[in-house]
Each structure stands twice: as structure tokens, then as C-alpha cells.
C-alpha positions in Angstrom: 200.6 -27.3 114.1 197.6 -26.8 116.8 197.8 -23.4 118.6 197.8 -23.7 122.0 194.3 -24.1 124.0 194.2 -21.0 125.8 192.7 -21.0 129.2 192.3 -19.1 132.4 192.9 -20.7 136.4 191.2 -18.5 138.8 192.7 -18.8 142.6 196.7 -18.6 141.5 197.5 -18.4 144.6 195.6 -21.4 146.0 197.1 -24.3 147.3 196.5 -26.4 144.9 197.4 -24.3 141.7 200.8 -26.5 140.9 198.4 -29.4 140.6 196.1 -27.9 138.5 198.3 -26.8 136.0 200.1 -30.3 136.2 197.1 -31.9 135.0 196.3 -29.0 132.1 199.9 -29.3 131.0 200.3 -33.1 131.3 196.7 -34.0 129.7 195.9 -37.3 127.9 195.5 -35.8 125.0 198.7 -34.3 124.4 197.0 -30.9 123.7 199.5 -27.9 124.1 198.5 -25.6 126.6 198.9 -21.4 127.1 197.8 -21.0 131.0 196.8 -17.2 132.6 196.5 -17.1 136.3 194.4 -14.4 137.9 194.7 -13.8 141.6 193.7 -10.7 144.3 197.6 -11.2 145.3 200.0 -9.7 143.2 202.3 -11.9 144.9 200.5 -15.3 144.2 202.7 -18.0 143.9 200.8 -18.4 140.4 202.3 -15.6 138.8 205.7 -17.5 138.4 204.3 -21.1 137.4 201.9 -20.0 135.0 202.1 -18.8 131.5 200.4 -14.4 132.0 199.2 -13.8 135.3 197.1 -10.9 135.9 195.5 -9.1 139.3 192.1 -9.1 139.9 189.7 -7.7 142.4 188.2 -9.6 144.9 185.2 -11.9 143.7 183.0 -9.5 145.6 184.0 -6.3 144.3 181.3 -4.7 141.5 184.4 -4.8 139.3 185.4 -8.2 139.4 183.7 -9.4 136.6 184.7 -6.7 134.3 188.3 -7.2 135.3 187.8 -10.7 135.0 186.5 -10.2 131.1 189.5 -7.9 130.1 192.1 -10.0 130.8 190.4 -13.4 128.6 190.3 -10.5 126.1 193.5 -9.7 126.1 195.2 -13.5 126.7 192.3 -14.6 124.1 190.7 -16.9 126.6 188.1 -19.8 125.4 187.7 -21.1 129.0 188.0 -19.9 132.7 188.4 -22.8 135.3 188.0 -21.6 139.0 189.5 -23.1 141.8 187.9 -21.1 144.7 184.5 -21.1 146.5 184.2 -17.8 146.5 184.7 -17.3 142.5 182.5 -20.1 142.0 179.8 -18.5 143.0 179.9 -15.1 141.5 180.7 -17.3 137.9 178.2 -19.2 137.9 175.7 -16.8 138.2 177.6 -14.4 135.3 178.2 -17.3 133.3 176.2 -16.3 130.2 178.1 -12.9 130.6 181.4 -14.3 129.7 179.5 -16.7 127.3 178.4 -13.6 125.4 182.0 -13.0 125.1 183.1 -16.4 123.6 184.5 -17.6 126.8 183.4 -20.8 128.6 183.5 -21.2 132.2 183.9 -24.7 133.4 181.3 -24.2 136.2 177.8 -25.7 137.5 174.6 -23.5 137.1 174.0 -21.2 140.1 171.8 -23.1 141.4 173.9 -25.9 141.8 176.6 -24.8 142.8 174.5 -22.8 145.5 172.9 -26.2 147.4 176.8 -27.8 146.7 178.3 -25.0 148.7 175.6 -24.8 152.0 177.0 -28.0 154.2 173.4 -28.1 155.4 171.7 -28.5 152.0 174.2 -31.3 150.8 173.5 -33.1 154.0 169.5 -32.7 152.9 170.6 -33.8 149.5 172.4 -37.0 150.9 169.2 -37.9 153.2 166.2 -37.9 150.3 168.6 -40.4 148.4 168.6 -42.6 151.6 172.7 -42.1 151.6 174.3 -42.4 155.2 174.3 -38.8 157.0 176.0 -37.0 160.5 173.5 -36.7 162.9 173.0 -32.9 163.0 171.1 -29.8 163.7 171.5 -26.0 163.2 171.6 -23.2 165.4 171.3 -19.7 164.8 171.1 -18.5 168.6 173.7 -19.3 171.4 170.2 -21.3 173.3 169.8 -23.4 170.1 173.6 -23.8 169.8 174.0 -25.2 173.2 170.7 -27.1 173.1 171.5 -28.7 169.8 175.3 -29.5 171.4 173.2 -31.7 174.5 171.5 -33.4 171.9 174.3 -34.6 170.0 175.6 -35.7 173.5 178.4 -32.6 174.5 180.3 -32.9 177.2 180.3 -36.3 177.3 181.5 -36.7 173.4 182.7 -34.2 171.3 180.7 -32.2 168.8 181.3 -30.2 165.3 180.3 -26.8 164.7 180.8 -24.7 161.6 179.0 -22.2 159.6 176.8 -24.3 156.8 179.0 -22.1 153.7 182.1 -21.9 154.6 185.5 -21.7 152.5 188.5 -24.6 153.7 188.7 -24.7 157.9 187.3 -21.2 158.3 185.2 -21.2 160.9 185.5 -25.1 162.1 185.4 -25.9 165.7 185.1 -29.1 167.8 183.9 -28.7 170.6 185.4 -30.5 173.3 185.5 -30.2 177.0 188.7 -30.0 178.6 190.8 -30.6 175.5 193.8 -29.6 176.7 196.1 -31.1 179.6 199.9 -30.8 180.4 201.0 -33.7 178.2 199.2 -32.2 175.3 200.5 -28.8 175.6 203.9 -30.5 175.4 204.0 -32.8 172.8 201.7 -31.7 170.5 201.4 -28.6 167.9 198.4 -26.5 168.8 195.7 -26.7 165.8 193.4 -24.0 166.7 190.4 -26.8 166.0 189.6 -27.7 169.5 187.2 -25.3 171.8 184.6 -25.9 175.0 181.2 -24.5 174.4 181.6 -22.0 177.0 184.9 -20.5 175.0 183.0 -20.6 171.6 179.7 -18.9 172.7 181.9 -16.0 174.5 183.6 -15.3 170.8 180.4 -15.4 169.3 178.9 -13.0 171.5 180.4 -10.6 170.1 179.2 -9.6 166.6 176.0 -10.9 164.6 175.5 -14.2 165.9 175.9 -16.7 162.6 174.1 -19.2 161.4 175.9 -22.9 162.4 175.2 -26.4 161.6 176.3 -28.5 164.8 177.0 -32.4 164.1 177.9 -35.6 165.9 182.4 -35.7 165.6 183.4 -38.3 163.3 186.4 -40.4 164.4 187.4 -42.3 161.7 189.4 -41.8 158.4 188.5 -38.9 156.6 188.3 -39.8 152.5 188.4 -37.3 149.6 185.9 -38.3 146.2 186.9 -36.7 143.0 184.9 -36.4 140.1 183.9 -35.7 136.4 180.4 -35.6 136.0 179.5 -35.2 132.1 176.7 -35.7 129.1 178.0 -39.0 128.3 180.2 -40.1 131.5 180.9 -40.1 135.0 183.7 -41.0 137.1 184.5 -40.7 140.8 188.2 -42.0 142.5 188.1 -41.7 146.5 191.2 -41.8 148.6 192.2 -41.2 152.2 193.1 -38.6 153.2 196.1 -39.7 155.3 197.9 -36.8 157.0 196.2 -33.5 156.7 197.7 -30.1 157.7 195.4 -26.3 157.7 192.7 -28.5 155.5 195.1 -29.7 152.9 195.6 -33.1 151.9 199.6 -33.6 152.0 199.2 -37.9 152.7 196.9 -39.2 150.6 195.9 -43.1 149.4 193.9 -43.4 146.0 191.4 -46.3 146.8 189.3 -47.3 143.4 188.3 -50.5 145.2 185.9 -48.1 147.5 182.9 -47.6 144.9 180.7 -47.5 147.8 182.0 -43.6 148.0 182.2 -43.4 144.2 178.5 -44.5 144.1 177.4 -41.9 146.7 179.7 -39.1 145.1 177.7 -39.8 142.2 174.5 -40.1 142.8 174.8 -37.2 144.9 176.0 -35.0 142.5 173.1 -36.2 140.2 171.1 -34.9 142.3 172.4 -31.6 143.2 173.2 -31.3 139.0 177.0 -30.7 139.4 179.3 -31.4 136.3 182.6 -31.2 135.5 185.5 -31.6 137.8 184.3 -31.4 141.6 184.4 -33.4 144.8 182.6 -34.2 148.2 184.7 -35.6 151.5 183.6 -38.6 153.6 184.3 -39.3 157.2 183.8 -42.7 158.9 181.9 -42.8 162.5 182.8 -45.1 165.3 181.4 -48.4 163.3 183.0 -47.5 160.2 180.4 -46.3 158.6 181.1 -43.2 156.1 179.2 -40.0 156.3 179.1 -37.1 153.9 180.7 -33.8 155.6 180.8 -31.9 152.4 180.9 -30.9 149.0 183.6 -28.2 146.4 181.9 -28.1 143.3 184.8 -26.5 141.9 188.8 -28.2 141.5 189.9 -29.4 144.8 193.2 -28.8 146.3 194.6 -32.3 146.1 192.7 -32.9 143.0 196.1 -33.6 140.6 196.4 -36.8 143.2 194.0 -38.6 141.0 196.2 -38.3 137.3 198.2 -41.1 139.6 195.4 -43.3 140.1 194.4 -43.3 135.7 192.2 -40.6 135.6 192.1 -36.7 134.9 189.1 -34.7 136.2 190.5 -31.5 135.5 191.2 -32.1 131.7 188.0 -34.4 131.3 185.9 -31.2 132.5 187.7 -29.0 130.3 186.9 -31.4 127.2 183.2 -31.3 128.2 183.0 -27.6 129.0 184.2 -26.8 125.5 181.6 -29.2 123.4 183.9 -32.6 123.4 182.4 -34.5 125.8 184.4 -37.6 127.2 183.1 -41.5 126.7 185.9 -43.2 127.5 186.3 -44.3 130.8 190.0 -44.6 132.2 190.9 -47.3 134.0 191.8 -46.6 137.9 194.6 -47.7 139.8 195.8 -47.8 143.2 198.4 -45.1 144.1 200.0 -42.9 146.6 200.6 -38.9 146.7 202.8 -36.7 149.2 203.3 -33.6 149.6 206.3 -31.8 150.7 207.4 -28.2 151.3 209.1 -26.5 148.3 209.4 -22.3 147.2 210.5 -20.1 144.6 213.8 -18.2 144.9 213.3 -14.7 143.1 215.6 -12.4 142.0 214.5 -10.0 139.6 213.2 -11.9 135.9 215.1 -15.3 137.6 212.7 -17.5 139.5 214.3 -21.0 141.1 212.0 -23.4 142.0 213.5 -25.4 144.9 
């Protein structure tokens, strides 16, 4: 009988982390699984789904990394899979650290991963391949912020500002003038997005003024693109993203019929030199055109949406990460995914999942 593949999931406590170990435990290949969870929460939700679960120090802490080596000793790790921007980039640049160790790390070289992560440089990325973009500009004063918001054409329509690396919503504003009126305040659940300029500089006066990158506001559907990006194949599955709460897919529509984003997903990530399992989002403007917002070179949240539609990133990247590389290409369906609220009930050593 096959021993177990044993493997580590970074992030335990990210959204998405029931997905992700859906996929590992449910691959194609029917290969039994032992999962360790690692997470700077002791309380992760991660700790209870997964096989071990250990602590671990923030990504930015000098000790991370040797924290983050002890426990693949211990659980006998042959591959780490992160799951959040932050680890991402600390990883990749200690990869061969962990390699020295026997542990692969299913992650893009540094350098990728850095011009994947900086909004700015994937929107750079999208324009030398002639690929549709956002009008935009950057800022790093509060004159070149509210210049660069008259350009894009504030008040009169709204405009997006957010910092170019950035992890989930953090940091995301529209700016929009007079957002608010009595029927809104009534009937509708306050999202925190929505700010006028005026509002937004005032916060920012007061600390180090950040870098921005300031965009036209895209009002169409908002589409999610994920991927597997390997030696001998590469496969992207969009979907729309149908109902989004706090930047998490919970209504989502798998689309294969929309290779236009597959092809642009692709290329793109060509470019940049991702592989494995990653993903870039899409917004359409007013004439339906899609536009590239962003990319996660890393598992995205809603990622496990995709084993519905025929196809497995997660476990295809894990194949190529440790020297199998993948050459058959699955065959994509329509499909649906919802989300819903659930918990753990814990009492001592008894955990319910409701």
C-alpha cells in the first residue's frame, strides 16, 4: 500500500482552506493524503480540518522560516503549498532553503511572484502583450492623487484607488462623491468600500503617505481565472463571480465557453513566468469589455470551485511541483458553486462541524 503524500497548507486559517484540502483529499488520482496546517492563529479554523496543525510566526518575523522548516521535519513534509500573499513572498525567495531540506514548495521564482503581486506591474504586463487594460495612473502625493482622480474623470464618475500590493480588500476605496443618501442608509448594509476624495485624503494625511494606483471604476461583472501553468500544460477555467461578500467569492458561475479570459490568463502568466496553481480577476467596463484588475500567484480562495467545472489546479500543481508533470488536459464543464455559512462546535477533543 502507498504511504500517504505528506504535504504542508500554509494560511489554515484562510478562507479558503476547506477548499483546498477538498481538492488535496478528493484528487484524480486517488492518491492518499496526510495534510499539516500551519497558521499565526492558534485558533485557525485549520487546526480542526486538517490532519497536524502547528503555529507559526508571522511570515515577517526573522523566525518564520526556521519555524516553518521544523515542523516539515517533524510531519516529514515533501511539499509546502501556500495559500497567502504574504507567505508567498517570503517562500519564494527561501525556496532553495527548504529545497536543501528535501521539501518542495509549490511556488513561482521571486521574481515572479514579485511583478504578480504589484497591481501596477501586472497592468504593465497586460499592456506590452496588447491585452485590454483600466485606464490608470499612480499617485504617491495627495496633488498627484487628486490630479490623477480629475483625469480619470472624479466627481463626475467614480474612481478606484488602492495601494499597487495589497493582500484581499485591504486598502480598496472607490471614490465616489456623495455616495450616500437616506434611502441607501436604510436599505442597504454599509460596505466600507465607498469614500469622496476629500474623506480619503484626510485619512491619509495622517501617516507616510502610500504609494496608490488610481483607475477608471469598472461596472460590469467581475470574473475570477484559475490556473495551472506547467512544463508540458496549461489550463485556465474563468467564472463570474456572482455575489461577493469582504472579497470572497460565495456565488460563483464556472464559464469554459469564455476562452477569451483563459487566453489572456495565460498568456499573461507566460509572461510574468508563473506556474502552478494561480489566478488573475477580470472586470468588464461599461461596453463589456474585460479588463485585468489583478493577479494571486498563489491558491485562490474560491479556487476548489473549479474541481466542479473538470479540472483540479491545486492537485495538477502539486503533481508538477514534485517532478510529475501533468499532459492530460481535463475536459471543462459548466457549473455552479455556493457558499454558505457553517462552524465547528468544540468541546474539548469533540469537534462538530455544522
Amino acid at each position: 500500500m502507498t504511504a500517504p503524500l505528506r504535504l504542508l497548507v500554509t494560511g489554515a486559517g484562510a478562507p479558503g482552506i476547506k477548499g483546498t484540502l477538498h481538492a488535496l483529499r478528493r484528487n484524480p488520482d486517488g492518491r492518499a493524503v496526510h495534510v499539516a496546517g500551519v497558521d499565526l492563529d492558534e485558533r485557525a479554523v485549520g487546526r480542526y480540518l486538517a490532519d497536524a496543525f502547528h503555529p507559526v510566526p508571522v511570515p515577517e518575523s526573522p523566525d518564520y522560516l526556521g519555524a516553518l522548516r521544523a515542523v516539515c521535519e517533524r510531519e516529514r513534509i515533501a511539499l509546502v503549498l501556500p495559500q497567502t500573499t504574504r507567505e508567498i513572498a517570503v517562500l519564494s525567495r527561501h525556496r532553495a532553503d527548504l529545497e536543501a531540506d528535501g521539501v518542495r514548495v509549490m511556488v513561482s521564482d521571486a521574481g515572479a511572484v514579485q511583478a504578480a503581486n504589484d497591481k501596477g506591474a501586472v497592468l504593465r504586463a497586460f499592456e506590452r502583450l496588447g491585452l485590454p487594460v483600466p485606464a490608470h495612473r499612480t499617485a504617491t502625493t495627495e496633488r498627484e492623487l487628486v490630479e490623477a482622480a480629475g483625469a480619470l474623470g472624479y466627481p463626475e464618475r467614480p474612481v478606484v484607488v488602492k495601494p499597487p500590493v495589497s493582500n484581499g480588500m485591504r486598502g480598496l476605496r472607490v471614490l465616489r462623491e456623495a455616495a450616500w443618501d437616506a434611502r441607501r442608509f436604510l436599505d442597504e448594509k454599509p460596505s466600507g468600500v465607498e469614500i469622496a476624495l476629500d474623506d480619503l485624503t484626510r485619512i491619509l494625511r495622517r501617516g507616510d503617505w502610500p504609494p496608490l494606483l488610481v483607475t477608471e471604476f469598472l461596472p460590469g461583472p467581475e470574473y475570477s481565472v484559475d490556473a495551472f501553468r506547467g512544463e508540458r500544460l496549461a489550463v485556465a477555467l474563468p467564472r463570474r463571480r456572482d455575489r461577493i461578500r469582504s472579497g470572497i467569492s460565495f456565488d460563483t458561475t464556472l464559464l469554459p465557453e469564455r476562452v477569451d479570459l483563459a487566453e489572456q490568463t495565460l498568456r499573461a502568466a507566460e509572461a510574468l513566468g508563473l506556474r502552478y496553481a494561480f489566478g488573475f480577476q477580470f472586470k468588464e467596463d461599461a461596453a463589456g469589455v474585460p479588463k485585468v484588475l489583478e493577479c494571486n500567484p498563489r491558491i485562490q480562495g474560491t479556487m476548489a470551485a473549479a474541481l466542479f467545472g473538470g479540472f483540479n489546479p491545486i492537485w495538477l500543481g502539486v503533481r508538477e511541483a514534485l517532478g510529475d508533470p501533468p499532459t492530460e488536459t481535463p475536459a471543462l464543464r459548466p457549473a455552479t458553486f455556493r457558499r454558505f455559512w457553517g462552524g465547528l462546535g468544540i468541546a474539548g477533543d469533540d469537534v462538530t462541524e455544522l
